[in-house]
PASEBA-1860 file (N, C-alpha, C; in nm, 3 decimals):
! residues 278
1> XXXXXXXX> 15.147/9.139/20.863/15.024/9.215/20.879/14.943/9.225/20.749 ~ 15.031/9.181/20.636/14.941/9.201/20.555/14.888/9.117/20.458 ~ 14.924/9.001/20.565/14.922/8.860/20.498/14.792/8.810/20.482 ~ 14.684/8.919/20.563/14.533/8.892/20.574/14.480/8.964/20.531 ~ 14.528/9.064/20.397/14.468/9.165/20.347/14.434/9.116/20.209 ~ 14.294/9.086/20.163/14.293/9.057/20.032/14.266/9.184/19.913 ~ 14.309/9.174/19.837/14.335/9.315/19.727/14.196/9.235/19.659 ~ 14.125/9.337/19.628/14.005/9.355/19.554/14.010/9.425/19.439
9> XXXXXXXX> 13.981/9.368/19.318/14.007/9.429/19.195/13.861/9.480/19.187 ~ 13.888/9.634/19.089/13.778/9.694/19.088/13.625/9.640/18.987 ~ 13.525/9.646/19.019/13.398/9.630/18.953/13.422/9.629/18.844 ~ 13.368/9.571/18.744/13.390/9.647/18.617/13.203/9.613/18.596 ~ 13.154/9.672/18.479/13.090/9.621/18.446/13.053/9.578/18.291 ~ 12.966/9.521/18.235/12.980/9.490/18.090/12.958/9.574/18.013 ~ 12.999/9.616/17.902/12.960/9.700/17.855/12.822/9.705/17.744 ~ 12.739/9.861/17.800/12.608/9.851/17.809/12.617/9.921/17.633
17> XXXXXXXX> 12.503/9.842/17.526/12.520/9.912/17.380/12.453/10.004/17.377 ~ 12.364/10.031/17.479/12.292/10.169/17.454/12.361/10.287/17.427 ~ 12.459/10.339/17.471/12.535/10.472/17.430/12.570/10.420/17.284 ~ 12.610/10.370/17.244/12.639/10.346/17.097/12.446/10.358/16.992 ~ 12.365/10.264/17.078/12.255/10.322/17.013/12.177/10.482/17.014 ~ 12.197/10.542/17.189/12.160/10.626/17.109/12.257/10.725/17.049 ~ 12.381/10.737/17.005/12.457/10.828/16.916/12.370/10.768/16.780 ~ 12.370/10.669/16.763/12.294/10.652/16.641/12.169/10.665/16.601
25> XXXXXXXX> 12.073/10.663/16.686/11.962/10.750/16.687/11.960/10.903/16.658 ~ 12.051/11.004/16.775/12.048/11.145/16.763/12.112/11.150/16.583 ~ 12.204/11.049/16.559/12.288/11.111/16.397/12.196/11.050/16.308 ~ 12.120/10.994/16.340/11.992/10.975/16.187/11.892/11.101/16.180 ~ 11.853/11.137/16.341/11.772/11.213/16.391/11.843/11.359/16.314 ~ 11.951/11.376/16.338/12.026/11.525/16.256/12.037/11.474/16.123 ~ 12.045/11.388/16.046/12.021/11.392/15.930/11.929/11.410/15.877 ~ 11.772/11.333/15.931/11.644/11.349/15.904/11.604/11.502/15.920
33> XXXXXXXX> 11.654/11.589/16.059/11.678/11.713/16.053/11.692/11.793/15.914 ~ 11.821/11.782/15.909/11.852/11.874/15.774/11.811/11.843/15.658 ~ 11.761/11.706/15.618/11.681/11.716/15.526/11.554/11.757/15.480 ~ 11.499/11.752/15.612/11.367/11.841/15.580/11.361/12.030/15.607 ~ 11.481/12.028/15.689/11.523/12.237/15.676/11.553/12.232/15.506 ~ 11.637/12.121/15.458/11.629/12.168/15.317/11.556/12.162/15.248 ~ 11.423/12.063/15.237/11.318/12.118/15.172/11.260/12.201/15.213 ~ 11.221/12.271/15.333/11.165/12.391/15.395/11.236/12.471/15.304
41> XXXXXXXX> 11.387/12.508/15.294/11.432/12.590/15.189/11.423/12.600/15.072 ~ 11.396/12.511/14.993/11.360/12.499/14.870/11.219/12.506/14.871 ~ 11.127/12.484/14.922/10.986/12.527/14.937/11.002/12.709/14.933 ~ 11.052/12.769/15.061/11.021/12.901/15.061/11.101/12.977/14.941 ~ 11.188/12.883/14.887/11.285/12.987/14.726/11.188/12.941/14.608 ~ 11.128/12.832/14.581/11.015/12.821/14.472/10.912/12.942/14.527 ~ 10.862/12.955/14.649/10.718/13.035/14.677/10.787/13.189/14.642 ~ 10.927/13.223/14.663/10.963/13.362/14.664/10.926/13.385/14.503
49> XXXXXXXX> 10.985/13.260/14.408/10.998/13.272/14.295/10.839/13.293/14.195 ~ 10.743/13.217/14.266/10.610/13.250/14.226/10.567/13.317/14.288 ~ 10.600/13.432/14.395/10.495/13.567/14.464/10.575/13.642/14.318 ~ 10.716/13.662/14.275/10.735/13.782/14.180/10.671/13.791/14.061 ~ 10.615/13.729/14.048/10.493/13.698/13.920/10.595/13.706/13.778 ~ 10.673/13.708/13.756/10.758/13.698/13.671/10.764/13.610/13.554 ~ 10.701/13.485/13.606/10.674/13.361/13.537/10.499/13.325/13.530 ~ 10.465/13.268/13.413/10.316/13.222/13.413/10.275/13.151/13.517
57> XXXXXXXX> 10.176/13.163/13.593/10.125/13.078/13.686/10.110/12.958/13.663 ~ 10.053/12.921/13.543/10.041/12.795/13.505/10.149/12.686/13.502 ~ 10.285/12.751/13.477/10.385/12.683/13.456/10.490/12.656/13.545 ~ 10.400/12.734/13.637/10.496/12.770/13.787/10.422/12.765/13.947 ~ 10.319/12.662/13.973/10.229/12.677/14.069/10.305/12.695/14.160 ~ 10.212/12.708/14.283/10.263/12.755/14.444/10.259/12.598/14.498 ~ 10.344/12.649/14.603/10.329/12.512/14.701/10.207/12.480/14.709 ~ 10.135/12.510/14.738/9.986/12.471/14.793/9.926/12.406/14.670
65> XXXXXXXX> 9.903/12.471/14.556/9.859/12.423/14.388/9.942/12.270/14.418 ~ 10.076/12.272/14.409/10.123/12.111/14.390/10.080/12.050/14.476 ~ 10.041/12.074/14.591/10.024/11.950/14.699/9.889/11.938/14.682 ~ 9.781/12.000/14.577/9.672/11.969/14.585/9.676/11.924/14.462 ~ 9.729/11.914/14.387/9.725/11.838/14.268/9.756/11.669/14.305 ~ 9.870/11.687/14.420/9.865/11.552/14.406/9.799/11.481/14.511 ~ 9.695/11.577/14.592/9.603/11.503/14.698/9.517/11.465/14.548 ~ 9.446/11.555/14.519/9.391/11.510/14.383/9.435/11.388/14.325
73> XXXXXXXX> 9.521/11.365/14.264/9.571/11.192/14.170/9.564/11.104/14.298 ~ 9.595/11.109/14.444/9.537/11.062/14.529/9.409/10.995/14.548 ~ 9.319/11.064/14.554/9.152/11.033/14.570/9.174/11.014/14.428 ~ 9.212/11.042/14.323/9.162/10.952/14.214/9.204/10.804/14.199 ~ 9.252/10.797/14.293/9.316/10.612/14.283/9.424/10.612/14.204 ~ 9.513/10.753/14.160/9.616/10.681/14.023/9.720/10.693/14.060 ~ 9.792/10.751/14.182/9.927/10.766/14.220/9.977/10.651/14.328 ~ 9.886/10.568/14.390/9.952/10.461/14.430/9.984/10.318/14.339
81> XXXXXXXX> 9.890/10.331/14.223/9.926/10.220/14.126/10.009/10.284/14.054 ~ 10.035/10.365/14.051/10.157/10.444/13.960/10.276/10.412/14.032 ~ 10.303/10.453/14.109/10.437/10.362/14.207/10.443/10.233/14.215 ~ 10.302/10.171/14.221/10.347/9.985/14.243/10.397/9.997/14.108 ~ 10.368/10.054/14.032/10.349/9.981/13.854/10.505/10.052/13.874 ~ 10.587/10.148/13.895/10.728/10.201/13.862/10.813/10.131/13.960 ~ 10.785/10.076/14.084/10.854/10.000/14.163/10.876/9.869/14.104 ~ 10.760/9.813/14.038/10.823/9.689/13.999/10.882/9.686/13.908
89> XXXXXXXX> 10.878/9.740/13.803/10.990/9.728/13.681/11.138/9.815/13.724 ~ 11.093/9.907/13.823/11.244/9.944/13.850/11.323/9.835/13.920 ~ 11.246/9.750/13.996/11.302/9.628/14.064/11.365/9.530/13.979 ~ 11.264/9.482/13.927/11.290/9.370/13.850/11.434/9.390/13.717 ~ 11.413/9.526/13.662/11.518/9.544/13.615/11.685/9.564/13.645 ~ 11.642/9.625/13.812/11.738/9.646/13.914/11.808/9.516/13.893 ~ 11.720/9.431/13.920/11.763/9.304/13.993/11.812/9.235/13.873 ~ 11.824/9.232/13.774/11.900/9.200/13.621/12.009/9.241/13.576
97> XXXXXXXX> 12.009/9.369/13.573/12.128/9.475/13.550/12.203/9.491/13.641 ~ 12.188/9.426/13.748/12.293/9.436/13.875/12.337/9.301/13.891 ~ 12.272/9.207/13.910/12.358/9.057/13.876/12.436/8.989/13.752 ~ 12.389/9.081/13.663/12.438/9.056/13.521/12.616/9.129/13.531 ~ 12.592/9.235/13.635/12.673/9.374/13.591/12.776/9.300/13.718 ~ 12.746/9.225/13.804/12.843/9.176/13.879/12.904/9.072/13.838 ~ 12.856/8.970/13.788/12.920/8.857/13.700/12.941/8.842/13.655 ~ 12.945/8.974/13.516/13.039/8.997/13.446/13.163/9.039/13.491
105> XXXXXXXX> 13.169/9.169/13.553/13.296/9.186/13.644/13.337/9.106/13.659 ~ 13.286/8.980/13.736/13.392/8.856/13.832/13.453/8.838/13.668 ~ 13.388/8.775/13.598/13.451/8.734/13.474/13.575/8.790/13.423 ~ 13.542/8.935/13.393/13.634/9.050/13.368/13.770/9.046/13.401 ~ 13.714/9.080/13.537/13.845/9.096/13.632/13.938/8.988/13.653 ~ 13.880/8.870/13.645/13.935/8.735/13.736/13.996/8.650/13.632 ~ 13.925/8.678/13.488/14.019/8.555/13.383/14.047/8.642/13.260 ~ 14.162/8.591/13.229/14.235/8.663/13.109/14.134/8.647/12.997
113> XXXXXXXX> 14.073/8.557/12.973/13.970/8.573/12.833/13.876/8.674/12.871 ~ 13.816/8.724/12.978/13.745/8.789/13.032/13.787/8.935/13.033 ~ 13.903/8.986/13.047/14.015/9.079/13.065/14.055/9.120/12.896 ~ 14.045/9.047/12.847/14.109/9.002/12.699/14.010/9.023/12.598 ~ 13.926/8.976/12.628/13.815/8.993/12.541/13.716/9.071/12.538 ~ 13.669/9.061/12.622/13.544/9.082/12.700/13.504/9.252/12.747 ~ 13.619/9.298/12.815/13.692/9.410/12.869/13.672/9.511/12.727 ~ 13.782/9.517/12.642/13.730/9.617/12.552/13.646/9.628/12.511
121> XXXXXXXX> 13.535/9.520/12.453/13.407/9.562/12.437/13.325/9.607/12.469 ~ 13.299/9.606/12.630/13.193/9.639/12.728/13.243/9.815/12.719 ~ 13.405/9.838/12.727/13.487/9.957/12.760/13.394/10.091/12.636 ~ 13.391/9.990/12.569/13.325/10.092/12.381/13.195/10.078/12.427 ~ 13.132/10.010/12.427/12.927/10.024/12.475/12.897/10.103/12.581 ~ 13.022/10.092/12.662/12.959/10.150/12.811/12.932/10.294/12.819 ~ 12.991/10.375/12.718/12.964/10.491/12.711/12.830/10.566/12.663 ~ 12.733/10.492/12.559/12.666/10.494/12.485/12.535/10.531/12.603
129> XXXXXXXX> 12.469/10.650/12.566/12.376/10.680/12.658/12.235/10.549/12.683 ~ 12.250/10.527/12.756/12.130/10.415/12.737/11.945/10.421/12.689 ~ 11.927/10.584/12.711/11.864/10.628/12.666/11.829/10.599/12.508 ~ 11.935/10.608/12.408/11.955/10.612/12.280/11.934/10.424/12.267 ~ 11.927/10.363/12.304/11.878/10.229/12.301/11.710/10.255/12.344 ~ 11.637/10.306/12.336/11.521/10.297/12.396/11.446/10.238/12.262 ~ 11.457/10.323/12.113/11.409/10.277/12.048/11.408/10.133/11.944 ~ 11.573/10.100/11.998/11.618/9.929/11.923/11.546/9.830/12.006
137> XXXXXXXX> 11.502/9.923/12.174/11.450/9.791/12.233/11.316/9.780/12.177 ~ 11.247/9.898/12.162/11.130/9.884/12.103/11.084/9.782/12.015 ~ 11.237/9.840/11.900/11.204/9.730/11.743/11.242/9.600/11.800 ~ 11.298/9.582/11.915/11.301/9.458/11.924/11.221/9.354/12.001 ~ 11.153/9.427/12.115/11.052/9.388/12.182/10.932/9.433/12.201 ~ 10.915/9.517/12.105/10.785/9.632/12.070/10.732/9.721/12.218 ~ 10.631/9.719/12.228/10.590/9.854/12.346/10.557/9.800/12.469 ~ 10.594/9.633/12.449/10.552/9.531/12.628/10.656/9.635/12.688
145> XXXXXXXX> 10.656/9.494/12.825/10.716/9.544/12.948/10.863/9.486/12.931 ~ 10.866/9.399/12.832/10.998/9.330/12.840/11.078/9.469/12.719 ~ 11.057/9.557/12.667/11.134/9.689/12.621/11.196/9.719/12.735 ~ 11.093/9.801/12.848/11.134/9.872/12.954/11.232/9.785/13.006 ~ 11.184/9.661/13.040/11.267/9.563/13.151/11.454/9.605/13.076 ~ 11.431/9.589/12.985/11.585/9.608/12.866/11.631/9.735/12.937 ~ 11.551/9.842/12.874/11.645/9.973/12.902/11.733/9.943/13.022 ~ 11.600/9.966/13.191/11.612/9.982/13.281/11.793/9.864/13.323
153> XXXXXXXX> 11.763/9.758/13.257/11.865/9.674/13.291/11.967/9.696/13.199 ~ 11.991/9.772/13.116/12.081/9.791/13.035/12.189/9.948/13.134 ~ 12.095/10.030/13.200/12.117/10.135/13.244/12.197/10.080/13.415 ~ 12.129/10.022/13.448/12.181/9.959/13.556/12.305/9.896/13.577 ~ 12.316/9.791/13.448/12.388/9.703/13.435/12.532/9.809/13.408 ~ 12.570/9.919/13.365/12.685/9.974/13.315/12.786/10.009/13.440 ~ 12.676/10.119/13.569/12.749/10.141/13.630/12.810/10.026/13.755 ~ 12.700/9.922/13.743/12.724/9.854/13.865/12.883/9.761/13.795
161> XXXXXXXX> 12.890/9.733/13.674/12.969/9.676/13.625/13.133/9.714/13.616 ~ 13.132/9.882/13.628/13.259/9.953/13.602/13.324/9.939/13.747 ~ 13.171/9.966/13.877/13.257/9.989/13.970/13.293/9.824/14.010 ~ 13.218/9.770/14.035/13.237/9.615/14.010/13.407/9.585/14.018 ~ 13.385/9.585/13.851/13.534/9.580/13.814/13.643/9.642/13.860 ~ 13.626/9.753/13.896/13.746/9.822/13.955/13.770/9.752/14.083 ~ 13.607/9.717/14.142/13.690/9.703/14.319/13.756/9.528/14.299 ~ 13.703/9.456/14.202/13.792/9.314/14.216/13.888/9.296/14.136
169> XXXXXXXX> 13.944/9.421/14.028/14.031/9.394/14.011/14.170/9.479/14.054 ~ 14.103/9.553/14.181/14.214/9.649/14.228/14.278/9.568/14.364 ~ 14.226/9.428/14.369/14.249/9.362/14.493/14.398/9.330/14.522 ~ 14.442/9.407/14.650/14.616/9.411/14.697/14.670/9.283/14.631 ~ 14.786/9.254/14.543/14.868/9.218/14.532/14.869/9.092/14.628 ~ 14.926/9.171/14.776/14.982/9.051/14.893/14.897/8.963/14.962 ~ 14.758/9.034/14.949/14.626/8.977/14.978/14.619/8.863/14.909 ~ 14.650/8.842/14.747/14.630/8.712/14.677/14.742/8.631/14.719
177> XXXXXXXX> 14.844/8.699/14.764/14.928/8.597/14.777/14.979/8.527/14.896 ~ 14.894/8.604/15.007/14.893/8.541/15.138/14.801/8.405/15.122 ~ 14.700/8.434/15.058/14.575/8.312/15.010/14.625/8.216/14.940 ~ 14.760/8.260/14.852/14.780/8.100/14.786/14.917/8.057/14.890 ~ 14.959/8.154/14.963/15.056/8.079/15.052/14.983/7.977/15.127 ~ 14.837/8.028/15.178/14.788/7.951/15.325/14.696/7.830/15.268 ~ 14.691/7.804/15.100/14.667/7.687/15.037/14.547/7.724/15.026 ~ 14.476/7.853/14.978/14.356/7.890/14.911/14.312/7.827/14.769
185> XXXXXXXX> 14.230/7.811/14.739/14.224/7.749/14.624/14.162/7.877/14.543 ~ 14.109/7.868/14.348/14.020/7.976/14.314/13.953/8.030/14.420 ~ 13.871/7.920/14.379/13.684/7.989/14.467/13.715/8.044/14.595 ~ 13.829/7.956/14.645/13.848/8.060/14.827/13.875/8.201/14.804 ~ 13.998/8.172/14.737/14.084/8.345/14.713/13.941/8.453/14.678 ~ 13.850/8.387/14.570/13.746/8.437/14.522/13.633/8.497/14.670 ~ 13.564/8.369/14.700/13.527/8.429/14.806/13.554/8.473/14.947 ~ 13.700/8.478/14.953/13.734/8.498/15.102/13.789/8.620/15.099
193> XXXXXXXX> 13.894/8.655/14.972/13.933/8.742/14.952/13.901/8.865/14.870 ~ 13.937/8.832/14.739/13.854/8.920/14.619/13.731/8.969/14.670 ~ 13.578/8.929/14.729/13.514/8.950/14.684/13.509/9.055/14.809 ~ 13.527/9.008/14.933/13.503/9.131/15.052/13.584/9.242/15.029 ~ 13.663/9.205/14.991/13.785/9.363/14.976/13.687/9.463/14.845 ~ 13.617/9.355/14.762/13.564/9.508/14.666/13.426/9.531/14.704 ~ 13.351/9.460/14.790/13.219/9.443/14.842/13.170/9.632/14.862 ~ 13.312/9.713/14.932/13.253/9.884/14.898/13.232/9.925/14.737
201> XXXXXXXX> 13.338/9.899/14.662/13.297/9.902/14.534/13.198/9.856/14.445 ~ 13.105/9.721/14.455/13.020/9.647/14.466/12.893/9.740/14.446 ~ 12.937/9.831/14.625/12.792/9.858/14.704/12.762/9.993/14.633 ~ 12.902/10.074/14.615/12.863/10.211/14.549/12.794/10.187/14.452 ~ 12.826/10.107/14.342/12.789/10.057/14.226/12.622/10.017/14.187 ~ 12.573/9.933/14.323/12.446/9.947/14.314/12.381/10.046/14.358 ~ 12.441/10.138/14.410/12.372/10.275/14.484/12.344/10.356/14.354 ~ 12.473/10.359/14.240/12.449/10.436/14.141/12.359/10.378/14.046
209> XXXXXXXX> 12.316/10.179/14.018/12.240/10.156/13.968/12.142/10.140/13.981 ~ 12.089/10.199/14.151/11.950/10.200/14.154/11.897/10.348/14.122 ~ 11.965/10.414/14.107/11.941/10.576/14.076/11.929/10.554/13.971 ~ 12.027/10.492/13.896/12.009/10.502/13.746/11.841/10.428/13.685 ~ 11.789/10.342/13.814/11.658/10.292/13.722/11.571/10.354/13.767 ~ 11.571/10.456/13.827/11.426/10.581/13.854/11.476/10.718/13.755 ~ 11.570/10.721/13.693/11.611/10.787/13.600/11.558/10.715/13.430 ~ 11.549/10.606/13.435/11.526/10.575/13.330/11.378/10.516/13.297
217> XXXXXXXX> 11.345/10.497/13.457/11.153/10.468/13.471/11.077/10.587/13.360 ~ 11.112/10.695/13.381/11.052/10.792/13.321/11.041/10.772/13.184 ~ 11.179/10.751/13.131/11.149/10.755/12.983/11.112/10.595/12.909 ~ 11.101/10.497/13.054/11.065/10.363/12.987/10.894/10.340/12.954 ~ 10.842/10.460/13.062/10.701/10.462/13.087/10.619/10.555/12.989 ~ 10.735/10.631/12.891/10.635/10.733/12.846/10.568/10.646/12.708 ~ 10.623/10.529/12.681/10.562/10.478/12.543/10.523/10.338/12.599 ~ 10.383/10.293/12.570/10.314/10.206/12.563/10.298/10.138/12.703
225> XXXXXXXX> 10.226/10.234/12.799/10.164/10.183/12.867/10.086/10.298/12.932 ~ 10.001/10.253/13.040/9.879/10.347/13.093/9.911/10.365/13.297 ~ 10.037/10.274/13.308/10.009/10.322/13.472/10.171/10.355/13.439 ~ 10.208/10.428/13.570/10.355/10.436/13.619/10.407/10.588/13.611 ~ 10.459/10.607/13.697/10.533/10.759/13.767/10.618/10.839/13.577 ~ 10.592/10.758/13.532/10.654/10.846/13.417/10.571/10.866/13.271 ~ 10.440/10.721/13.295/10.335/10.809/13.229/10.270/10.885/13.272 ~ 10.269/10.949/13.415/10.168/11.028/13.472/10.233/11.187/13.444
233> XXXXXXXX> 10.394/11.150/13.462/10.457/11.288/13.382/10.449/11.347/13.264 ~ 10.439/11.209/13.134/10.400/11.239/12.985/10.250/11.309/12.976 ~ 10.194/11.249/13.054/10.004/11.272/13.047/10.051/11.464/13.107 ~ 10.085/11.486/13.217/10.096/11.602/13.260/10.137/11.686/13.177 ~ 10.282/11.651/13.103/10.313/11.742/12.975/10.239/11.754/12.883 ~ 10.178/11.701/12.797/10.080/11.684/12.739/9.953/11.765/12.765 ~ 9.903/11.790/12.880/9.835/11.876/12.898/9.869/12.009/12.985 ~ 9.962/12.010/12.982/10.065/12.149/13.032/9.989/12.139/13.164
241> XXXXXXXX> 9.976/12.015/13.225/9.943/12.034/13.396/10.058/12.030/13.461 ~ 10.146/12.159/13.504/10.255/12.194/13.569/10.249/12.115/13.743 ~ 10.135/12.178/13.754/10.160/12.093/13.908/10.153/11.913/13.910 ~ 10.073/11.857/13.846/10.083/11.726/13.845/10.206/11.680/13.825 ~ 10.301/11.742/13.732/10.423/11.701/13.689/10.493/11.741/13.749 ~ 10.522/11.879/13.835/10.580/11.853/13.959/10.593/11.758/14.051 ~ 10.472/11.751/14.120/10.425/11.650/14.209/10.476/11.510/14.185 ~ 10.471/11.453/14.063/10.521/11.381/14.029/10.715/11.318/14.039
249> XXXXXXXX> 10.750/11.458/13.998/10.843/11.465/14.022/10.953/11.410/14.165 ~ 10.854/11.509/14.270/10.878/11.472/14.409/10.876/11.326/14.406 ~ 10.767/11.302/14.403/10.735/11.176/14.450/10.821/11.042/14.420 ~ 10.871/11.107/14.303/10.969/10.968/14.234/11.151/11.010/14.284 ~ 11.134/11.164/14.325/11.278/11.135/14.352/11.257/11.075/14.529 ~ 11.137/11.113/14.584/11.154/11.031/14.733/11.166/10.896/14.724 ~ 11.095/10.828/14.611/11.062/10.713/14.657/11.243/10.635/14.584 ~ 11.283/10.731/14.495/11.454/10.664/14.462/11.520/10.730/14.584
257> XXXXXXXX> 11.521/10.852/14.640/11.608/10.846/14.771/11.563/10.708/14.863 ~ 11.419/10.698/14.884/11.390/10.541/15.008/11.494/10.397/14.950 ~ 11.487/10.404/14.848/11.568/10.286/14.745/11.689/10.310/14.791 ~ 11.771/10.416/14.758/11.903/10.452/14.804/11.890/10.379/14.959 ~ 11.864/10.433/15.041/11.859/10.375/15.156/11.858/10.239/15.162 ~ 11.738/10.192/15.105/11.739/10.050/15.091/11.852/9.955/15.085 ~ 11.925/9.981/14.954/12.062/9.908/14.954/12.121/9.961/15.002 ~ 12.184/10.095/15.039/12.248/10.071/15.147/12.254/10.025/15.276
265> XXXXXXXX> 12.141/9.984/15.319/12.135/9.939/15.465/12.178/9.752/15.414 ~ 12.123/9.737/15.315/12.152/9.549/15.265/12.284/9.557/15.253 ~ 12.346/9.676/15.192/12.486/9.656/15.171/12.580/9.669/15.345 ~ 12.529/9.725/15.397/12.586/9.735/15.484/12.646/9.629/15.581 ~ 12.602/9.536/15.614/12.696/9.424/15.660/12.819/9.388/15.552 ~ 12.835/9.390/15.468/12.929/9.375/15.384/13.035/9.446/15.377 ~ 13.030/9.608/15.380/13.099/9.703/15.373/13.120/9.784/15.521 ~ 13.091/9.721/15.622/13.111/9.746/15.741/13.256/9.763/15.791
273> XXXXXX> 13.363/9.681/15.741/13.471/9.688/15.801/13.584/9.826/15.697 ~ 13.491/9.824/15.633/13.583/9.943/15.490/13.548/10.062/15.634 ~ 13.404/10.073/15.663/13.415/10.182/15.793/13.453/10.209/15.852 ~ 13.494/10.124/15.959/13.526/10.060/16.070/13.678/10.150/16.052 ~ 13.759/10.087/15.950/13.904/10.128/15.910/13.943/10.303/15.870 ~ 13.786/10.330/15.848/13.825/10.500/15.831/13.804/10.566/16.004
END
């Protein structure tokens, strides 16, 4: 009787990525959230702090004073060439001090002359505020753009280099040695192995060296030149315009938080499976 009964396996169907997109929508959406309740909070604790009159007005505007200061540099045409002009040397230096700061690592980490040599020296400089080089770059490249280009890549180049180093030369033991069992050669072990396993270390590394070059825009911009987010801060001090130099302020830590983002989203195919595993 039941020799004419065919068993039907159930439907399935494929699985649809939308539930995975939107969890990732609503968790950008709650992040974007709380970041702006926290400037709402820090907006209404500056305004509490200038209704107590406690402090000079001048030195302490209201919300409203800063955001019209910098609609003001706005209609004057000087705050969007002030960002192209601090974006590109933060770039360009980025982009020096971070390839420099990785290939040295490989060096470092990967060959005993590199390890041997190389290693303690960088270990003694690396501490040295990079700041305090501002004026050797001067004497050495006077008040161009190729000074700044120095600092910025000198500042860059430290942290991306430490973490660098740590993540390729902290690479498992059995990991190298599964690679020379399965007849890896250098460059394989190098790029198959070594380099994805430190690719999170890598990525932190440029996260901290792109912070580090909107940290150092400021003080690359205050000598010898006329555009950029950190002469517009010198010009402001200089004339004790509190709100401009606020404003300023903002503006350069948003546009290094957008950067942050930036590499991390480039880094992110790379460091995807370090996730994945937490």
């Amino acid at each position: 009787m039941t020799a004419g009964l065919a068993v039907r396996a159930p439907a399935t169907t494929p699985h649809s990525p939308r539930p995975a997109r939107l969890r990732s929508a609503f968790a950008r959406a709650r992040v974007l959230g709380w970041t702006l309740a926290g400037l709402a909070i820090a907006a209404a604790l500056w305004s509490l702090i200038v209704a107590t009159g406690r402090f000079p007005r001048q030195l302490f505007p209201s919300v409203p004073e800063i955001l019209a200061a910098g609609h003001t540099l706005w209609a004057e045409g000087l705050l969007a060439d002030d960002i192209v002009a601090s974006l590109r040397r933060a770039a360009v230096g980025f982009a020096i001090g971070a390839a420099a700061g990785i290939v040295v690592a490989v060096f470092t980490a990967t060959t005993a002359a590199g390890r041997n040599l190389l290693q303690p020296v960088l270990r003694v400089f690396s501490p040295i505020p990079t700041i305090g080089m501002v004026p050797l770059a001067i004497l050495w490249f006077g008040l161009g753009e190729n000074s700044k280009l120095l600092v910025i890549a000198l500042g860059v180049f430290v942290p991306v280099w430490i973490n660098s180093h740590s993540g390729l030369s902290g690479t498992p033991i059995d990991y190298l040695k599964a690679a020379r069992c399965l007849g890896a050669g250098r460059w394989q072990t190098l790029s198959k192995v070594v380099l994805p396993e430190a690719a999170p270390d890598i990525a932190s590394g440029l996260r901290v060296g792109a912070a580090m070059a909107f940290v150092l825009i400021v003080v690359a911009e205050m000598t010898g030149t006329t555009a950029g987010i950190g002469y517009r801060i010198s010009q402001a001090q200089l004339f004790s315009q509190a709100d401009r130099l606020i404003f300023c302020l903002i503006i350069l830590g948003i546009v290094g938080a957008l950067c942050d983002l930036l590499v991390a989203a480039a880094t992110s195919p790379f460091t995807r499976w370090a996730q994945e595993e937490r």
